[in-house]
C-alpha positions in Angstrom: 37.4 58.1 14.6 34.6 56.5 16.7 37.0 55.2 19.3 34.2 54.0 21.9 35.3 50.5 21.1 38.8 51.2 22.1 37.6 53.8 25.5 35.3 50.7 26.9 38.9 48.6 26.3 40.8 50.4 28.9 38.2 51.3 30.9 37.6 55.2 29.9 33.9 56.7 29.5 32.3 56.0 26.8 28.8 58.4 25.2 27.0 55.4 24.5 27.8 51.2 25.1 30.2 50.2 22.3 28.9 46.7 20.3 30.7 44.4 17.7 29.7 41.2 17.1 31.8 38.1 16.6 31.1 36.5 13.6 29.5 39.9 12.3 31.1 38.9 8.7 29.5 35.6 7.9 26.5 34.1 6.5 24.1 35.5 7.7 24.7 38.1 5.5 23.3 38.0 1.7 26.5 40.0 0.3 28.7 37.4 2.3 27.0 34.8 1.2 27.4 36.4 -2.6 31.2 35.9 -2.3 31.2 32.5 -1.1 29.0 31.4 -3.9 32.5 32.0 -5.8 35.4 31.4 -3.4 36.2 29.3 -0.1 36.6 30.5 2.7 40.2 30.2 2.8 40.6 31.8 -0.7 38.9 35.0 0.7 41.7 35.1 3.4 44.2 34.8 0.9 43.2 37.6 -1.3 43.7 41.0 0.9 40.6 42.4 -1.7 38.3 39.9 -0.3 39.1 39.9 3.0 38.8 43.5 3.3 35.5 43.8 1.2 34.2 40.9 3.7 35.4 43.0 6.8 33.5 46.1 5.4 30.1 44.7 4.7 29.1 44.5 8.7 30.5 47.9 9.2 28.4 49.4 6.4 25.1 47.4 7.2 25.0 47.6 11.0 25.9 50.1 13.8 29.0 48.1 15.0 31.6 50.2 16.5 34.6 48.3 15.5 35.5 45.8 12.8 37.3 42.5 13.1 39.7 41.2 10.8 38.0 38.6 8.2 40.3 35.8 8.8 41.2 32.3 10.6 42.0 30.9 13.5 44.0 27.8 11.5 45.7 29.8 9.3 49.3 29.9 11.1 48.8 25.5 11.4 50.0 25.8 7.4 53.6 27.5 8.2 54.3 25.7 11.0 53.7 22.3 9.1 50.1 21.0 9.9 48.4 21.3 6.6 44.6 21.7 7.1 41.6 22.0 4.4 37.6 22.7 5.0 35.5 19.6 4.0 32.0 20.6 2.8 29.4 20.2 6.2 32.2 18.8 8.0 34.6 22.4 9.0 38.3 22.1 9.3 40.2 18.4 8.8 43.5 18.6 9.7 45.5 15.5 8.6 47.9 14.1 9.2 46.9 15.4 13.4 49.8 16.2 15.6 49.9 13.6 18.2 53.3 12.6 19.5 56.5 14.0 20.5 58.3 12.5 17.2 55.6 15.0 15.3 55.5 18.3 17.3 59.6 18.2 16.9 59.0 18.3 12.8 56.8 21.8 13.5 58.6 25.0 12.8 58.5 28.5 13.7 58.1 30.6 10.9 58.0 34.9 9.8 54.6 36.0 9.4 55.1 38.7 8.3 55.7 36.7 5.0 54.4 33.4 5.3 51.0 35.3 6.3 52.1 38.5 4.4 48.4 38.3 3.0 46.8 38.7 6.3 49.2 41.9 6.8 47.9 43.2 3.4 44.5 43.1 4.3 45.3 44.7 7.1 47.1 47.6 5.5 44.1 47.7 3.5 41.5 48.1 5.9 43.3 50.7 7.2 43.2 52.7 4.0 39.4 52.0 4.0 38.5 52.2 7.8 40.2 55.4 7.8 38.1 57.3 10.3 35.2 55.0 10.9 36.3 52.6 13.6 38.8 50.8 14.8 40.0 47.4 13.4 40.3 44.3 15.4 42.8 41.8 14.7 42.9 38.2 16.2 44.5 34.6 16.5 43.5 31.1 18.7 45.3 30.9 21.5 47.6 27.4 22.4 45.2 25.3 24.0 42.4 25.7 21.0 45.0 25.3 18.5 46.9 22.6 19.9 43.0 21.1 20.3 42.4 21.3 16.6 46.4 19.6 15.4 45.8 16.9 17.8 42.0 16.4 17.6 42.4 16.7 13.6 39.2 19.0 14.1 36.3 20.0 16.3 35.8 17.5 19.2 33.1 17.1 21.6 35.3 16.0 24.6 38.6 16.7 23.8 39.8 13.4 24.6 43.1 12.5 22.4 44.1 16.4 23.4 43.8 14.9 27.0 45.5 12.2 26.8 48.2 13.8 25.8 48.3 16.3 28.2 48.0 14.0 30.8 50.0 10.8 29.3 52.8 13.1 27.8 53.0 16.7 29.7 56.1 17.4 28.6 55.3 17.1 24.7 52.0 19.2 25.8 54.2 22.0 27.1 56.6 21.9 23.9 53.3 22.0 21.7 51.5 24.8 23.5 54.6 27.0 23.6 55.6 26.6 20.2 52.1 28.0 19.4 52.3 30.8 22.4 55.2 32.0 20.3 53.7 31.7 16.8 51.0 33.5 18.3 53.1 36.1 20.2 54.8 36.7 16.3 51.9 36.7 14.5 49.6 39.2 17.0 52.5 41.3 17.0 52.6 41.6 13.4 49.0 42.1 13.1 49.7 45.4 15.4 52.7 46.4 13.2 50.7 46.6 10.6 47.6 48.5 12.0 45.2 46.8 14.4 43.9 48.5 17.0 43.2 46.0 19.4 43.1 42.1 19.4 41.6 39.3 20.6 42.7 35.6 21.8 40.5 33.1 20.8 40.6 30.1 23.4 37.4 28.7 22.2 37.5 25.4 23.6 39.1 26.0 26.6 36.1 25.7 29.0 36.8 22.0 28.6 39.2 22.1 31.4 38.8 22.1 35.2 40.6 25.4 37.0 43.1 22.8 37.9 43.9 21.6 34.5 43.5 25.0 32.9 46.1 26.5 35.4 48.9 23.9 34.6 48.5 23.2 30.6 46.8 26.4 29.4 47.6 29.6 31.8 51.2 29.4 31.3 50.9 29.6 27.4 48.3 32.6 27.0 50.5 34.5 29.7 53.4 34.1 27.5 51.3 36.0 24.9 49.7 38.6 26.7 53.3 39.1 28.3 55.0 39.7 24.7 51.7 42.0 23.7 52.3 44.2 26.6 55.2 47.1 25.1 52.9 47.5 22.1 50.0 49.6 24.0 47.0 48.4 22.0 43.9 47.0 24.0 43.9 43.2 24.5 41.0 41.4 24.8 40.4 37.7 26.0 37.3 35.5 25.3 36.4 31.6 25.7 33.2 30.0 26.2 32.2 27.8 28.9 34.6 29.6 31.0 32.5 30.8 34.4 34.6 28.2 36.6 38.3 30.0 35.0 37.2 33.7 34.6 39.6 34.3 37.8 41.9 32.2 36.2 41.6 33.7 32.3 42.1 37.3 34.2 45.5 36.1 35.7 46.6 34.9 32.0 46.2 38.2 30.7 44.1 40.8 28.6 42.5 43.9 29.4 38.9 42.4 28.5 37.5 39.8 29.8 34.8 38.1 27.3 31.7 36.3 29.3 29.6 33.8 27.3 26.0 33.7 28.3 26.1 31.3 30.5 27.4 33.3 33.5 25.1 36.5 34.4 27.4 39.3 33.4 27.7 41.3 36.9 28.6 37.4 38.5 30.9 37.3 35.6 32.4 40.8 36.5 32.4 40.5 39.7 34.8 37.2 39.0 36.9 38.8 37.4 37.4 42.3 39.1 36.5 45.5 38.5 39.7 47.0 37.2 39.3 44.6 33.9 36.9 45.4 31.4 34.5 42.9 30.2 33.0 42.1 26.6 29.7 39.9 26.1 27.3 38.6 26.7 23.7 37.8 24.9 22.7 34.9 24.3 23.3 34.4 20.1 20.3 32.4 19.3 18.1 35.2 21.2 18.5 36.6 17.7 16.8 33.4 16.1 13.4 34.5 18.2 11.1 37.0 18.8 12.3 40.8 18.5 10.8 41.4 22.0 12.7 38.7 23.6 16.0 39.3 22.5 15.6 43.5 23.8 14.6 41.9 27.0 18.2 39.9 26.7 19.6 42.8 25.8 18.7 45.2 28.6 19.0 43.0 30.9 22.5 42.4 29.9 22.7 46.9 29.7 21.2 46.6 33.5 24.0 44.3 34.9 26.6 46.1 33.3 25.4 49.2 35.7 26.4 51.9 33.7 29.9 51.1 34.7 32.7 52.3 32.9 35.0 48.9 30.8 31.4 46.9 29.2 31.8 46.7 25.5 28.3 44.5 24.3 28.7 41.4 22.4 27.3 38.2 21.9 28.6 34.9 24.0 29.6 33.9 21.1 29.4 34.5 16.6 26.3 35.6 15.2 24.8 32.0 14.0 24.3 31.6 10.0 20.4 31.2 10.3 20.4 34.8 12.2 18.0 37.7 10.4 19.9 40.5 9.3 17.5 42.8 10.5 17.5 41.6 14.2 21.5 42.2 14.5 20.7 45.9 13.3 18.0 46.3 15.9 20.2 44.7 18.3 23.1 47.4 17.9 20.4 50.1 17.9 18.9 48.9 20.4 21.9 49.2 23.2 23.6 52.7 21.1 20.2 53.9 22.4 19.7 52.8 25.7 23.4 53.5 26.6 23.4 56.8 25.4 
């Protein structure tokens, strides 16, 4: 197996800079775009043939050195009694929102390994067809971002109900956050059982909060996770946006890999964090909506900050964005496999 992706994780040397991209399923791609001219996005997570076709197309088209699971972030709000839907040009509505104590005491732990026994099937899948190739990623949102979306009843721009409660109600904040921590915890675990490599918390929105805020309602719930990952030896990585102010803080919580957005150079971003973590990131995404020329400038300049040190796996700040040309995200991947090597 290629296993650069999983060397860079724990800090090993590598032959040449791993890259994956998040959001390297998606539509940008024509195939992708092919199966959502017939299904939703959550029936292609539901339907292990989909998902696993959807996983492969990157892997085949592009010089990525590890796939990621074709899933959701939402998908365990279902189970635990927040239903959810995708509303054309709107994303996820999630209704009724969570927003009271009264509410979070009707939500319910569940199995995943059979409420989400789809997501494991894919997985067992993959595996078949990975075989050799490269390692599969697995993933899930961690507390804050989920508990964001239940009480928010979506994407926000400021976070404000999820704030309110946090501030107004801490105690119904801490129940929420560690009911997800543990679904989480469950459901990662799962995802390992049944043949991830590695996996990644989501905390999307959590550059939101100050250090101060992030160190009493968020740390304590992505620790939990990390903690209960620990005993099964896979590579854990850890990625937010907007995060420069919490790096220090997102290290403490846990994973082994760091992910830096592009707003922080990555040796600051490194240095923040410490050397004895790896780090994941960090170009620019819309760099790929420009000029060729400008975006291999991004790119080795990102290569140059990383110093040759062992623990950088290249990535994005964030997902490849829909509008992005195939063709530039194939470069791009070149483009570093040949610098690095």
């Amino acid at each position: 197996m290629n296993d650069r992706f999983l060397r860079a994780c724990r800090g090993q040397p590598v032959d040449a800079t791993p890259v994956w991209f998040m959001r390297q399923a998606g539509r940008y791609m024509s195939e992708y775009r092919g199966v959502r001219a017939r299904h939703t996005l959550l029936d292609i997570c539901r339907q292990p043939e989909l998902a696993a076709a959807v996983t492969l197309q990157p892997v085949d088209a592009i010089e990525v050195d590890a796939a990621i699971l074709f899933s959701d972030l939402l998908l365990p709000l279902e189970p635990m009694g927040i239903p959810f839907d995708f509303l054309q040009g709107e994303g996820p509505v999630i209704d009724p929102p969570v927003r009271s104590i009264e509410r979070i005491n009707q939500l319910r732990l569940f199995e995943p390994r059979e409420a989400l026994a789809h997501v494991m099937d894919t997985i067992r899948l993959l595996g078949r067809r990975l075989s050799d190739r490269v390692p599969l990623i697995g993933f899930a949102g961690a507390p804050f971002t989920l508990a964001s979306y239940a009480i928010e009843g979506g994407p926000s721009r400021n976070f404000a109900r999820t704030k309110a409660l946090m501030y107004s109600e801490p105690t119904a904040w801490h129940k929420l956050a560690d009911l997800f921590a543990t679904v989480v915890s469950d459901y990662l675990t799962a995802q390992v059982q049944a043949g991830v490599q590695a996996v990644q918390l989501f905390d999307s929105w959590v550059g939101a909060l100050s250090p101060l805020d992030y160190s009493e309602f968020a740390l304590p719930h992505s620790q939990k996770i990390f903690d209960a990952l620990r005993p099964l030896d896979v590579p854990t990585l850890h990625f937010g946006t907007g995060t420069t102010t919490l790096l220090p803080l997102m290290r403490d919580a846990g994973g082994d890999v760091i992910g830096l957005d592009w707003r922080v150079p990555l040796d600051k971003g490194w240095d923040l964090i410490g050397a004895d973590r790896a780090v994941q990131g960090n170009l620019d995404p819309t760099l790929l909506l420009g000029p060729v020329e400008r975006m291999l400038r991004g790119a080795l300049d990102v290569i140059q900050r990383a110093g040759g040190k062992n623990g950088h796996i290249f990535n994005l700040g964030h997902g490849i964005l829909p509008n992005t040309n195939l063709e530039h995200v194939q470069l791009l991947a070149r483009f570093v496999h040949q610098q690095t090597a």
